[in-house]
N, C-alpha and C positions, 0 to 999 in steps of 0.2 A: 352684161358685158364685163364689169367688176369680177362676176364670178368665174368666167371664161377665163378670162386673163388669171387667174388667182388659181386655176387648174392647169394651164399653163407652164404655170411659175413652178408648181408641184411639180410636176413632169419633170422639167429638165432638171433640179433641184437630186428628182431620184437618180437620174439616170448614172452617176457615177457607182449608185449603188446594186446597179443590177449585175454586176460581174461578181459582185460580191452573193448576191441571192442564187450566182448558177453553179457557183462552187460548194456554197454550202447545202444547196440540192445534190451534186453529185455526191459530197460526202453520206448527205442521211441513206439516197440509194444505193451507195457500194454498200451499207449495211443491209438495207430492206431487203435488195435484189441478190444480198448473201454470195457477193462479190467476195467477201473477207474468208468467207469460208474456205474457196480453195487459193487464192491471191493473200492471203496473210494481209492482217487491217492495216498494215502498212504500203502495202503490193509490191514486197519484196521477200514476202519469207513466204513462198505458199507450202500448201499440205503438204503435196508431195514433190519429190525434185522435177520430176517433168513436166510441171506446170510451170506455166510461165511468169516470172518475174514483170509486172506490169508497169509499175511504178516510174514514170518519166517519160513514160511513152510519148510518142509522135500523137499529138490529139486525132489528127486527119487519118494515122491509122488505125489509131483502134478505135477508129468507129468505124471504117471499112471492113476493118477484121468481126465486130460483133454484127455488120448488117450481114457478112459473108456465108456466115456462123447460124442467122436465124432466118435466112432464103434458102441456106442449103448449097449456096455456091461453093464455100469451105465447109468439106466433110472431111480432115484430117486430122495427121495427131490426137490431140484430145478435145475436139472440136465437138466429141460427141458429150461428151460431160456438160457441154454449154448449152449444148442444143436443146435441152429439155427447160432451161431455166428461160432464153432469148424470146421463148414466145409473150413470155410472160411484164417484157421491156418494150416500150413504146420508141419510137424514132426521137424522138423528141429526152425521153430519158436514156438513152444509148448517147445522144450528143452531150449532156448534159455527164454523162458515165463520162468521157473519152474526154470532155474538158478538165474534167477533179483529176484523173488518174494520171494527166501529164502533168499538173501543179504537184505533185506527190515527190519527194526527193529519191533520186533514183541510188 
C-alpha cells in the first residue's frame, strides 16, 4: 500500500515535467529527422528560399501538413522533398515535431 501510494506521489510530482520532456524530444528530432537541413536549425532561415519558414507555426497545422505530406494527400510545392524523409517519422513523433516547431521564435 506505502509503495502504491509512494508511486502515486511520483506520478503526479512528474507530471509538470512532461511538457518539458516533449519539447526537448521535438528538438533532438528536428536534428535526427534532419528537419534543420532544409528548415534552417532555427526554422527560419532554410536552404533555399522556397522552402518554407517554419518556425512559429500553428502546432495543429503542421502536423496536418506533415500527416498530408506522408499519406500522399499533399503532393505540392515541395512536398515532394519531404516525402522521401515522412516515412521514416512516426505519428507520435510528427506531434511531438509540430509541438517544438511552434515553441521556436518566429
Amino acid at each position: 500500500m506505502k509503495l502504491t501510494k509512494s508511486i502515486a506521489i511520483a506520478m503526479v510530482l512528474a507530471l509538470p515535467q512532461l511538457g518539458t520532456a516533449v519539447a526537448a524530444d521535438g528538438a533532438t528530432l528536428f536534428k535526427e529527422k534532419t528537419c534543420l537541413t532544409c528548415h534552417g536549425k532555427d526554422g527560419k532561415t532554410p536552404l533555399l528560399p522556397i522552402y518554407p519558414k517554419i518556425a512559429g507555426q500553428n502546432a495543429a497545422y503542421a502536423l496536418q501538413q506533415m500527416k498530408d505530406i506522408k499519406s500522399g494527400a499533399r503532393a505540392n510545392g515541395q512536398s515532394a522533398a519531404m516525402k522521401g524523409i515522412m516515412h521514416l517519422v512516426t505519428d507520435e513523433e510528427m506531434a511531438a515535431l509540430a509541438d517544438y516547431v511552434a515553441t521556436m521564435a518566429p
